[in-house]
C-alpha positions as CSV (number, residue, x, y, z in Angstrom):
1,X,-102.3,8.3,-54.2
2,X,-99.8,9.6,-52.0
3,X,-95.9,9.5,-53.2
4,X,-95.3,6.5,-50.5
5,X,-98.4,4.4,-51.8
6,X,-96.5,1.6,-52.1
7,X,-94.2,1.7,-49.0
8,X,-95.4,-1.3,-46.8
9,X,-94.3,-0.4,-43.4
10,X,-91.5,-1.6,-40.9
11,X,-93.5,-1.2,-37.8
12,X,-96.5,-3.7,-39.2
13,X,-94.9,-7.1,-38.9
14,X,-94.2,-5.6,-35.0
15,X,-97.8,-4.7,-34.2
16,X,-98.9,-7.9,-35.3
17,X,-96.2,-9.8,-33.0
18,X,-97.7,-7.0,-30.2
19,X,-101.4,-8.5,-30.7
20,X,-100.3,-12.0,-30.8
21,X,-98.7,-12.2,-27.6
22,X,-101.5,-9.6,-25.9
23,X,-104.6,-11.9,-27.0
24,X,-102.3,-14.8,-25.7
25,X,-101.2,-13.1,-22.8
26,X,-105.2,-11.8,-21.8
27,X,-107.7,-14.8,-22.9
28,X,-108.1,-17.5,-20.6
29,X,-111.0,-19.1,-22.3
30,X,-109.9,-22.4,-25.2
31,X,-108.4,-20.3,-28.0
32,X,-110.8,-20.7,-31.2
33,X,-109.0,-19.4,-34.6
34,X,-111.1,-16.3,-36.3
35,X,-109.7,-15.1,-39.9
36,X,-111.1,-11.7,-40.3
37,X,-108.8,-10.2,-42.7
38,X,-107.6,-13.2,-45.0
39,X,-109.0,-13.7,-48.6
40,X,-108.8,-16.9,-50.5
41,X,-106.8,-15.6,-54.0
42,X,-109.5,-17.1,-56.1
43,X,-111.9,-14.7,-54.5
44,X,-109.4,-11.7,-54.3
45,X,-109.2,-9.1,-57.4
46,X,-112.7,-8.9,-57.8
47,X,-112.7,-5.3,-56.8
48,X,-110.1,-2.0,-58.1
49,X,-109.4,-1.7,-54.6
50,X,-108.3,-5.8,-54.0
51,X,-106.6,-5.1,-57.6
52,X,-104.7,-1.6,-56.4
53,X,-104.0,-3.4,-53.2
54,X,-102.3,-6.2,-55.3
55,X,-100.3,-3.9,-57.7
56,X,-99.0,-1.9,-54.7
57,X,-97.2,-5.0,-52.8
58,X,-95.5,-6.0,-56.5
59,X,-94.0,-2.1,-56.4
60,X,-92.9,-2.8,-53.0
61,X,-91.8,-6.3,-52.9
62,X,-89.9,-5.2,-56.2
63,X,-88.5,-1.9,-55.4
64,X,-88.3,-2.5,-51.2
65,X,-86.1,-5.2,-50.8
66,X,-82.3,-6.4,-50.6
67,X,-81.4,-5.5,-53.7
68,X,-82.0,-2.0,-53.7
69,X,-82.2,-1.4,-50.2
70,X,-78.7,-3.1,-49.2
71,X,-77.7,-1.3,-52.3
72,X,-76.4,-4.9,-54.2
73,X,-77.6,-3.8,-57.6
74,X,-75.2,-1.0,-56.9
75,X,-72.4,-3.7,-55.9
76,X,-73.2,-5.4,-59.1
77,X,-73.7,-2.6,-61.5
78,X,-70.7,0.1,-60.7
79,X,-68.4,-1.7,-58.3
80,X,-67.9,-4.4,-61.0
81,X,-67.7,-1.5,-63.5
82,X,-64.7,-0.1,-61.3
83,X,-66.6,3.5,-60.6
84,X,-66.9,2.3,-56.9
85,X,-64.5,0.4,-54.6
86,X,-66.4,-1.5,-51.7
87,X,-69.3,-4.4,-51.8
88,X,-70.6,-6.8,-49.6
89,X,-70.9,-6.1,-45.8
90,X,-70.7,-2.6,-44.2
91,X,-67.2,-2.4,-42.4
92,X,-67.7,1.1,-40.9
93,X,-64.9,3.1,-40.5
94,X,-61.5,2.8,-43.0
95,X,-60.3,3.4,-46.2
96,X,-62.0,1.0,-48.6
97,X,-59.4,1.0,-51.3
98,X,-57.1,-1.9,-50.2
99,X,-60.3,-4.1,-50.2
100,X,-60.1,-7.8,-51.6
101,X,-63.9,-8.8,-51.2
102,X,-65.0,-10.7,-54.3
103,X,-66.6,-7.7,-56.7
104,X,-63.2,-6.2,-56.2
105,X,-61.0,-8.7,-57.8
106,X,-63.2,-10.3,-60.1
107,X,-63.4,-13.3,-57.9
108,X,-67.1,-13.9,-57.4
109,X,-68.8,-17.1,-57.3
110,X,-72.0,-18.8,-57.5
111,X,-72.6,-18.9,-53.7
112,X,-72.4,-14.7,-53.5
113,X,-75.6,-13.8,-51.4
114,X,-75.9,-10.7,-53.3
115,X,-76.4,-13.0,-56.5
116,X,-79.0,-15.3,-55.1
117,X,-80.5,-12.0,-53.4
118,X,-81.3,-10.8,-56.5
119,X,-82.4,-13.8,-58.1
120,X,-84.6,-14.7,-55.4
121,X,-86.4,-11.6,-55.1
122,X,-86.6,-10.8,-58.4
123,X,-88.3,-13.9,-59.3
124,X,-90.8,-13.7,-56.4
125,X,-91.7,-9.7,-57.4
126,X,-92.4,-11.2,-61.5
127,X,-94.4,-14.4,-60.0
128,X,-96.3,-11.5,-58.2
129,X,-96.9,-9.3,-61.1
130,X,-97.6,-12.9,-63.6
131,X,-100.3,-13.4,-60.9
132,X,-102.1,-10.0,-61.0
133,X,-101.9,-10.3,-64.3
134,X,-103.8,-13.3,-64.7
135,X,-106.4,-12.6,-62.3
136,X,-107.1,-9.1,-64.0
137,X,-108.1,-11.0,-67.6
138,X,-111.1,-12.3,-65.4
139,X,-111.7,-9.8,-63.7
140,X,-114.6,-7.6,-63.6
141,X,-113.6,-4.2,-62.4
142,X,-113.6,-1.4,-65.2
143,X,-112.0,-1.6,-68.4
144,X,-109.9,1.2,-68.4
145,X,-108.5,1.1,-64.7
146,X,-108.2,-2.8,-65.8
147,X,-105.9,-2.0,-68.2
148,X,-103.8,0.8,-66.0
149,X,-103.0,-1.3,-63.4
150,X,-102.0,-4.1,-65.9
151,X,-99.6,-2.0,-67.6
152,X,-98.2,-1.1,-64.6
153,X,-97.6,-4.8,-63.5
154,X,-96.4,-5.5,-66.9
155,X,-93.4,-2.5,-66.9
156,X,-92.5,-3.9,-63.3
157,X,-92.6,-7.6,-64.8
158,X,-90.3,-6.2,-68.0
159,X,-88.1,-3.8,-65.8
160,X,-87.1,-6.9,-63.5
161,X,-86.4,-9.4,-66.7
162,X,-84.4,-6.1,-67.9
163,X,-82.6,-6.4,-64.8
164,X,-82.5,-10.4,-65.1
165,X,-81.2,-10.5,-68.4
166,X,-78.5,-8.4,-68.4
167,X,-77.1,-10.1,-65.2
168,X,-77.1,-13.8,-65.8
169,X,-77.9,-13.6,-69.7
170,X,-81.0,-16.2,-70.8
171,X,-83.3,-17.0,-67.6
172,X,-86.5,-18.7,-67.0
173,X,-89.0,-17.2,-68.7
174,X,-92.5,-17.2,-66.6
175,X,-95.8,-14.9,-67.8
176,X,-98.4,-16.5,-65.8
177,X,-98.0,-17.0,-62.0
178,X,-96.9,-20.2,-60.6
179,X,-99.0,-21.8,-57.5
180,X,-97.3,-25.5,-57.5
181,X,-93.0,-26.6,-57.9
182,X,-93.8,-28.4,-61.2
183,X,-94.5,-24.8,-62.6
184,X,-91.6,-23.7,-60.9
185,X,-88.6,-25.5,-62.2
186,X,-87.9,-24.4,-65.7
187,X,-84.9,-24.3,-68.0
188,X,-83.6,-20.9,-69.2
189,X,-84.7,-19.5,-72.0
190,X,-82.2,-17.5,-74.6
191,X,-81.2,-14.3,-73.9
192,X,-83.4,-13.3,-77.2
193,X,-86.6,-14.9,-76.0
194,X,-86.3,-13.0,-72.9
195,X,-85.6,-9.6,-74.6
196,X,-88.9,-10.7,-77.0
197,X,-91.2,-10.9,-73.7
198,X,-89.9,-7.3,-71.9
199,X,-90.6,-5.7,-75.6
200,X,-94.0,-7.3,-75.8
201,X,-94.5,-6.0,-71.9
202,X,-93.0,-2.4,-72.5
203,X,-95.4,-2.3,-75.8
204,X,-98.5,-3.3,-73.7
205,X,-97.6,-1.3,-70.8
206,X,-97.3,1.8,-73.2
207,X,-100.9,1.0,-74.7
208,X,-102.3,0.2,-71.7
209,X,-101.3,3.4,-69.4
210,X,-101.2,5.6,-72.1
211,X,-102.2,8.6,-72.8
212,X,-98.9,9.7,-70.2
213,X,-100.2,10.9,-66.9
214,X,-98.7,13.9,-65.4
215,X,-100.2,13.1,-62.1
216,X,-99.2,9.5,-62.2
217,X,-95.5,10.3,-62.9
218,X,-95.7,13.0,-60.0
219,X,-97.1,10.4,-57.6
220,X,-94.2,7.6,-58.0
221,X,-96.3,5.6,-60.7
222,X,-94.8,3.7,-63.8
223,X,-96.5,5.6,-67.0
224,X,-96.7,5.2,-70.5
225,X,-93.7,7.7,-70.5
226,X,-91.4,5.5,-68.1
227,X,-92.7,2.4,-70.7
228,X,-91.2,4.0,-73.3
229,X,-87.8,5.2,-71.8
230,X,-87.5,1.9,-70.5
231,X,-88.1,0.3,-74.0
232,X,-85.8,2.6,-75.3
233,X,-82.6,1.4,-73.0
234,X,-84.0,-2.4,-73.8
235,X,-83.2,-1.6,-77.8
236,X,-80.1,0.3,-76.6
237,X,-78.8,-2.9,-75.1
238,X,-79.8,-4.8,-78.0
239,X,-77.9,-2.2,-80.4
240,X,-81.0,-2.1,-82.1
241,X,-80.0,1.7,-82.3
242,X,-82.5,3.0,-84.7
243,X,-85.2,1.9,-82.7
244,X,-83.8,2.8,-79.5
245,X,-83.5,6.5,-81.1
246,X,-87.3,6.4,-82.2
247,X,-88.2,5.5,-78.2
248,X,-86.1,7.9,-76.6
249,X,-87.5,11.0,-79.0
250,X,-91.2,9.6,-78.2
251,X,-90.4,10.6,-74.5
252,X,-88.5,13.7,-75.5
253,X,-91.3,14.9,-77.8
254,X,-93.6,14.8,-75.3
255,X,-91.7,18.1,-74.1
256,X,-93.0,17.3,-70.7
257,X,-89.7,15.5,-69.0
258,X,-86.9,18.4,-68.8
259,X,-83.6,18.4,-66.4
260,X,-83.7,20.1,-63.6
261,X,-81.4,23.1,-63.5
262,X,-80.0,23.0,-60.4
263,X,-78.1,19.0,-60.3
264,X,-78.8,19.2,-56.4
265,X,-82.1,19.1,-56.5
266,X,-82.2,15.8,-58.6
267,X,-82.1,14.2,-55.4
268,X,-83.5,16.6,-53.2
269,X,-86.0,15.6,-51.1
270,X,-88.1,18.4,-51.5
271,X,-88.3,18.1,-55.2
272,X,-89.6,14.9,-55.7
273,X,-90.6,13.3,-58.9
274,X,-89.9,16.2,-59.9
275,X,-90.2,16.6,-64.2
276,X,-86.8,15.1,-65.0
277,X,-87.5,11.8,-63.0
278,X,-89.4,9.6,-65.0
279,X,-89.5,6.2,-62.6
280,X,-87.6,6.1,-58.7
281,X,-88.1,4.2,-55.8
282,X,-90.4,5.7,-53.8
283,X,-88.6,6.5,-50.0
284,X,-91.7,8.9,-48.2
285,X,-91.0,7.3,-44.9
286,X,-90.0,9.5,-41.9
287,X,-88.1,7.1,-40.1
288,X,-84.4,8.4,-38.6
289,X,-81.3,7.0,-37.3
290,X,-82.6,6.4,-33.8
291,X,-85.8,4.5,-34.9
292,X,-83.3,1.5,-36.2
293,X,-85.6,0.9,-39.4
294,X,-83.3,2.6,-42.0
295,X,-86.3,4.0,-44.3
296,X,-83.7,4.5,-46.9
297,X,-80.8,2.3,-46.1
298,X,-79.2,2.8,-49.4
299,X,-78.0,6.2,-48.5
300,X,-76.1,5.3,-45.6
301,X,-74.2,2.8,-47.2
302,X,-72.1,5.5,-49.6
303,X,-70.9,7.5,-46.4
304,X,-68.9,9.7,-45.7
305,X,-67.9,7.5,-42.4
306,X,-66.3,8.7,-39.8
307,X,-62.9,9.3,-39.3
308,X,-59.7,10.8,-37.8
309,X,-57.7,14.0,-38.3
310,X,-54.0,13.9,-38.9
311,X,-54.0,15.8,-35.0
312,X,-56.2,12.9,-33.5
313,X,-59.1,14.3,-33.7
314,X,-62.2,11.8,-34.2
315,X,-64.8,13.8,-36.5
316,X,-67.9,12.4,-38.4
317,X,-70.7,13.5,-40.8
318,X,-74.1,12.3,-39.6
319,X,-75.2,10.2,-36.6
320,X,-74.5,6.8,-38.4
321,X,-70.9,7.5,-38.5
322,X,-70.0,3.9,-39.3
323,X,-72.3,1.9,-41.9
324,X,-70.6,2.4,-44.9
325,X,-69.5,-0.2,-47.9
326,X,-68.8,1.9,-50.5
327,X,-66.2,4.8,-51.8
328,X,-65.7,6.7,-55.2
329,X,-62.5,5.1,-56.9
330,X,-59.6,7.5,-57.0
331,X,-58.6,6.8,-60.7
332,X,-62.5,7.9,-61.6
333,X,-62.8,10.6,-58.7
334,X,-59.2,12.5,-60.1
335,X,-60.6,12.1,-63.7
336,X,-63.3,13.6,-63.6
337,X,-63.7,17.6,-64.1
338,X,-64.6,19.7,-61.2
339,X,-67.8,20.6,-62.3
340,X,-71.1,21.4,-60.3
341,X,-72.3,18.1,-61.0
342,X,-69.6,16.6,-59.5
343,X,-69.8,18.1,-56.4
344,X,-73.4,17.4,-55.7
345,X,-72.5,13.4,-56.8
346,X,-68.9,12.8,-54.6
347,X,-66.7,14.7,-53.2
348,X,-63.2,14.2,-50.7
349,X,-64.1,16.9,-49.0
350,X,-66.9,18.4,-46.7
351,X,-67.8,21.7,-45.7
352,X,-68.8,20.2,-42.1
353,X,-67.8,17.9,-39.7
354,X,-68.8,17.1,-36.1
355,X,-66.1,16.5,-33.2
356,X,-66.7,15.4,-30.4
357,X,-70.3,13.7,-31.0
358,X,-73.3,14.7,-32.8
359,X,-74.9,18.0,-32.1
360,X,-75.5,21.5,-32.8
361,X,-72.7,22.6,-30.1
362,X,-70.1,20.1,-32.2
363,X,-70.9,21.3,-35.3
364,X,-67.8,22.9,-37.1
365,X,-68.6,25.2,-40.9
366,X,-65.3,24.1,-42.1
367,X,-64.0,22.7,-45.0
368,X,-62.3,19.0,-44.1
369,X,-60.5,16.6,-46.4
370,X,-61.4,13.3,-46.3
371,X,-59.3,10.4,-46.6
372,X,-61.2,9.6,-49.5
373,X,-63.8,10.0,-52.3
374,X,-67.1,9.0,-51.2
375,X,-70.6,9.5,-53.2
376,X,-72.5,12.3,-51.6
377,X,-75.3,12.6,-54.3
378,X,-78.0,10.9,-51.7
379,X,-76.7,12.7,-48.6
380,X,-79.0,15.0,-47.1
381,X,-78.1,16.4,-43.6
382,X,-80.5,17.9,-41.2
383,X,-77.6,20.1,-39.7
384,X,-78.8,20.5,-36.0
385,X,-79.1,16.6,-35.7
386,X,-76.7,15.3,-38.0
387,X,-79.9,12.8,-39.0
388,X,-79.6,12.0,-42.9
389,X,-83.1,13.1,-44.6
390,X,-84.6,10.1,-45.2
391,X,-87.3,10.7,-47.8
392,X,-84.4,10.8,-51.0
393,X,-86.3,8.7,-53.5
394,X,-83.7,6.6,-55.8
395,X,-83.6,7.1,-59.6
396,X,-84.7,4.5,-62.0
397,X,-84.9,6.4,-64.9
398,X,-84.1,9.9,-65.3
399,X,-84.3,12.3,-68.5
400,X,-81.0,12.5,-68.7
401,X,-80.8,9.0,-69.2
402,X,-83.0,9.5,-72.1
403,X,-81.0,12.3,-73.9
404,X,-77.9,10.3,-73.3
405,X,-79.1,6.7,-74.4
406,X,-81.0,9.0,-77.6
407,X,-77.5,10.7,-78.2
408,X,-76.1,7.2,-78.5
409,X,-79.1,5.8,-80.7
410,X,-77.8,8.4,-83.3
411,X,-74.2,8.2,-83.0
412,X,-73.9,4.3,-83.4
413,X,-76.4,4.4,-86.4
414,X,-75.1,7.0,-88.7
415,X,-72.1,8.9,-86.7
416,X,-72.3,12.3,-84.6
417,X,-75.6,14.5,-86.0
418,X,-76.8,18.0,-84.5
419,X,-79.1,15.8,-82.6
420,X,-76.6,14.0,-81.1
421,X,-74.6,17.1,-79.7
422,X,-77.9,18.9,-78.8
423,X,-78.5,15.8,-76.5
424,X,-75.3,14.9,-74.9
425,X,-74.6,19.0,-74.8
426,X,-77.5,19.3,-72.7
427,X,-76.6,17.2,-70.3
428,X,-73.1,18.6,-70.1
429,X,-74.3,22.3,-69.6
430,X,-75.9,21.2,-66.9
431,X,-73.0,19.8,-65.4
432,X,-71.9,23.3,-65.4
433,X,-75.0,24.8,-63.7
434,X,-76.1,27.0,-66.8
435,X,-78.5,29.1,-66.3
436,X,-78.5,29.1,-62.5
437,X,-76.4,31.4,-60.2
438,X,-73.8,28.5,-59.9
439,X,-73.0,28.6,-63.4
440,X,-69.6,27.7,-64.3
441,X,-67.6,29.0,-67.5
442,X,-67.6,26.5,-70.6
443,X,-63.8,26.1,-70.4
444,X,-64.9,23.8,-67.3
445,X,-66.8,21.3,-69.4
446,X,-67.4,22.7,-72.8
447,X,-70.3,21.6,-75.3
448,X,-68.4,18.9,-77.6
449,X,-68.2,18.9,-81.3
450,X,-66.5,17.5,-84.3
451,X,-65.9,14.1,-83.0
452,X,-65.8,11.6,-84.9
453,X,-68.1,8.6,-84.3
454,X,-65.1,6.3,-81.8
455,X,-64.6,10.1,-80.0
456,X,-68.3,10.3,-79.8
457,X,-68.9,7.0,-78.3
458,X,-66.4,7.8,-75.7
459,X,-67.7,10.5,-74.9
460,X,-71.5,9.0,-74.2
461,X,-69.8,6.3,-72.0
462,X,-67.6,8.5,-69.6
463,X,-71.2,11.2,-69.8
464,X,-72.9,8.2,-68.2
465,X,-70.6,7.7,-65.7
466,X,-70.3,11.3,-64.6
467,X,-73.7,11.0,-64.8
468,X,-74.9,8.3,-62.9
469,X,-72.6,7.2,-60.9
470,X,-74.0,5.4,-57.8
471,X,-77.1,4.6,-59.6
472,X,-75.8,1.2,-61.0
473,X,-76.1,1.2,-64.5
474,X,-72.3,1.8,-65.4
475,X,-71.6,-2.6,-66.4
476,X,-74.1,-2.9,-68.7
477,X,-73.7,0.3,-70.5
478,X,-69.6,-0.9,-71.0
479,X,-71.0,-4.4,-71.6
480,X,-73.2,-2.8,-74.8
481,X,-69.9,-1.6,-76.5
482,X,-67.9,-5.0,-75.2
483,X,-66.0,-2.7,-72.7
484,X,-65.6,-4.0,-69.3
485,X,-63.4,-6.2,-69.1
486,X,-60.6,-4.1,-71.0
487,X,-61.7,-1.7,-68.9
488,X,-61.2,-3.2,-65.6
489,X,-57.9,-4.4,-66.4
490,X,-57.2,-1.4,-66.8
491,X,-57.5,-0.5,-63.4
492,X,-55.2,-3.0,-62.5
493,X,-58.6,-6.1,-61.9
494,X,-56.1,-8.4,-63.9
495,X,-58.4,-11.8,-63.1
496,X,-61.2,-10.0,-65.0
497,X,-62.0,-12.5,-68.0
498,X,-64.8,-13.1,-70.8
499,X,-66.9,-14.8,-68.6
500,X,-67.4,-12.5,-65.9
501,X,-69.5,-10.8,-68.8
502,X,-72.2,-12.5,-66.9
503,X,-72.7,-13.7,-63.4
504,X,-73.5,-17.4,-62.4
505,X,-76.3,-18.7,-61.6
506,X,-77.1,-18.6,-58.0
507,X,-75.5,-22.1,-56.8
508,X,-78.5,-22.9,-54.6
509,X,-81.0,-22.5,-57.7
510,X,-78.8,-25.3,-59.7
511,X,-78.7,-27.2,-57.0
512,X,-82.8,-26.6,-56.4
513,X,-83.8,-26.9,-60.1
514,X,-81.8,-29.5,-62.3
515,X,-83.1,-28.4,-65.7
516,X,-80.7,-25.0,-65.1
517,X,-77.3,-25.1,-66.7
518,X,-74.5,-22.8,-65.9
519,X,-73.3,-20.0,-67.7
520,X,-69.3,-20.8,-69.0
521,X,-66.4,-20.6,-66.8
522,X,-68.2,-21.0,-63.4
């Protein structure tokens, strides 16, 4: 399997369009309808290959869509969790920080289109998954690549719910694939009955892919591995923190996953799935600027845009100088230590620029201040264009997030351990760039001890944001210590209120499906 197995491509629903209009443009004889490549469902996933086929479009309908390629679970995850200023619409040019969209001032409603985005596609990729599923139990293709590609279906099925839960709280819980409205239209279930189901499907999905496959994991594939990490952040959630410890130190036991040593290369595209990424979207396309597909649209939308120099001078930073919708917050960007990590994650500066239009004849090796901080950690500029790369996979799950979410485990159940600071310190070293040429003193960001179990706790929360900001996990990781709301007021978000702890419902589903009830306060 290639790393891009399941990238369905732009140009298909194009060439198909091209064929229509040629075979109506060139037959003059009575047109007679011929299905060649359609297969009835009931007569589909009789073969590994049908089955494959099938598991490929649930990672691409899942992982290939609006949410993740307009960059809305990013919107909902650390724009809400005041890391990032922006949301909604790119507005191109501009400083970002007077913004008053909706996921700035806590205004959001049920009609947001990023809400029912994600509802709506999140649904169809678990109805997608419930139906593979099903068909596999009757199946008769071998037992053991049976089982594979069910686990598979059943971590994307739990990974979504993961998503689903933590978002809107209880939600309709489906496990079998739904072929009629009746099926369709269900209440919510508690937010404890979904957490039950994504155990039960991380539990599977580890018994079912195991043992962990090296090549898998190198290839884009969810593994018994990624099960397990996964399962470990659903316990985290839950404060289940014993458990959560015993998942994270399956994965860590394994000694397989390690962090790579240079943070660049985390996002590199020529270190793909590299050993500390554990699960990303797979982005192997070769599409550019010009082509107007966007293979990776996500990593336009963090900038840097363009902009102009205190002499008048109109510079930019890559051919698509003006899709942008999101910038670092100031309050995070001047808090956070000047490490090596945080260069290769945002910066307000660029050792670049372009004037005058993108070329090799306009490009200037200069450091340029920028009007602000912008997240960089996906930018990957082929110099003589000014063309983005455009194969930068997007992290799911990372080791780091495993050594982080384990360091937590063990401070939350009995208090800062040896454990605990060998985990967190880990990650913090390599903040610093130890052991590469880049390395940084420890005075920079120095390996923590003798915290008590509040210091510790701090510590985790401000390591994940450091961490992963831009990945869009920053809400529900304040949310598990009840955070984000004093947090946000903090930064000034004064209409931020208990029941912003969840989002609504979309609107259109409680207006489509009567048995729904809204969550409080919207």
């Amino acid at each position: 399997m290639k790393k891009n197995c399941y990238k369905i491509s732009n140009k298909a629903p194009f060439l198909i369009l091209g064929l229509a209009i040629f075979s109506l443009l060139g037959c003059s004889k009575k047109l007679e309808e011929k299905v060649y490549s359609q297969v009835p469902v009931d007569q589909f996933y009789k073969t590994e290959d049908q089955a494959q086929l099938a598991l490929n479009g649930v990672y691409s309908r899942a992982l290939w869509n609006d949410p993740y390629r307009d960059a809305q679970v990013i919107t909902l995850g650390d724009v809400t969790a005041g890391l990032l200023i922006g949301g909604g619409s790119a507005n191109g040019s501009g400083d970002r920080s007077g913004i008053s969209n909706e996921w700035n001032t806590y205004s959001w409603t049920p009609d947001a289109i990023e809400l029912t985005s994600v509802w709506n596609f999140t649904f169809e990729t678990i109805n997608m998954a419930n139906t593979l599923t099903d068909k596999l139990e009757t199946s008769a293709i071998p037992a053991s690549s049976k089982a594979k590609i069910s686990g598979q279906a059943k971590f994307l099925r739990a990974f979504h719910y993961f998503n689903l839960v933590r978002m809107f709280g209880g939600v309709p819980l489906h496990v079998h694939g739904t072929s009629d409205l009746s099926e369709a239209y269900k209440a919510r279930n508690t937010p404890e009955e979904v957490y039950a189901q994504i155990i039960i499907d991380l539990q599977q999905a580890q018994t079912e892919m195991a043992p962990f496959n090296a090549s898998d994991q190198a290839n884009g594939r969810a593994t018994s591995a990624a099960a397990t990490a996964l399962l470990a952040k659903v316990y985290l959630q839950q404060r289940n923190w014993q458990k959560a410890a015993e998942e994270a130190k399956k994965v860590i036991d394994l000694n397989y996953f390690t962090l790579m040593a240079d943070y660049e290369n985390i996002n590199n595209p020529d270190f793909q799935n590299g050993r500390e990424n554990l699960f990303s979207i797979q982005h192997g396309g070769n599409a550019n600027s010009s082509s107007q597909q966007y293979q990776t649209r996500m990593i336009y939308l963090y900038g840097p845009p363009a902009q102009t120099l205190p002499g008048g001078q109109n510079i930019q930073f890559h051919t698509l100088k003006d899709l942008v919708i999101f910038q670092a917050r100031k309050e995070f960007f001047n808090s956070t230590p000047n490490t090596y990590r945080k260069w290769w994650t945002m910066r307000d500066r660029m050792p670049y620029y372009y004037k005058g239009g993108v070329s090799a004849a306009n490009l200037v090796m200069d450091t340029v201040k920028m009007y602000a901080p912008f997240v960089t950690k996906f930018h990957r500029i082929n110099l003589s264009t000014g063309a983005l790369r455009e194969g930068v996979n997007f992290p799911l799950i990372r080791y780091s997030d495993v050594l982080l979410a384990y360091a937590e485990a063990l401070n939350e159940a009995n208090g800062p351990s040896q454990a605990a600071y060998n985990a967190i310190n880990t990650v913090r070293r390599r903040a610093r760039a130890v052991g590469t040429p880049m390395a940084q003193p420890e005075t920079v960001y120095p390996d923590l001890s003798n915290l008590s179990k509040d210091q510790f706790r701090d510590a985790i929360l401000t390591e994940y944001a450091n961490e992963f900001v831009g990945e869009g996990h920053f809400r529900y990781d304040l949310l598990r210590h009840d955070r984000l709301i004093t947090t946000v007021k903090a930064l000034g978000i004064t209409a931020a209120a208990d029941k912003h702890k969840l989002f609504p419902i979309p609107g259109i589903q409680m207006s489509r499906n009567k048995s729904l009830v809204q969550n409080p306060g919207y």
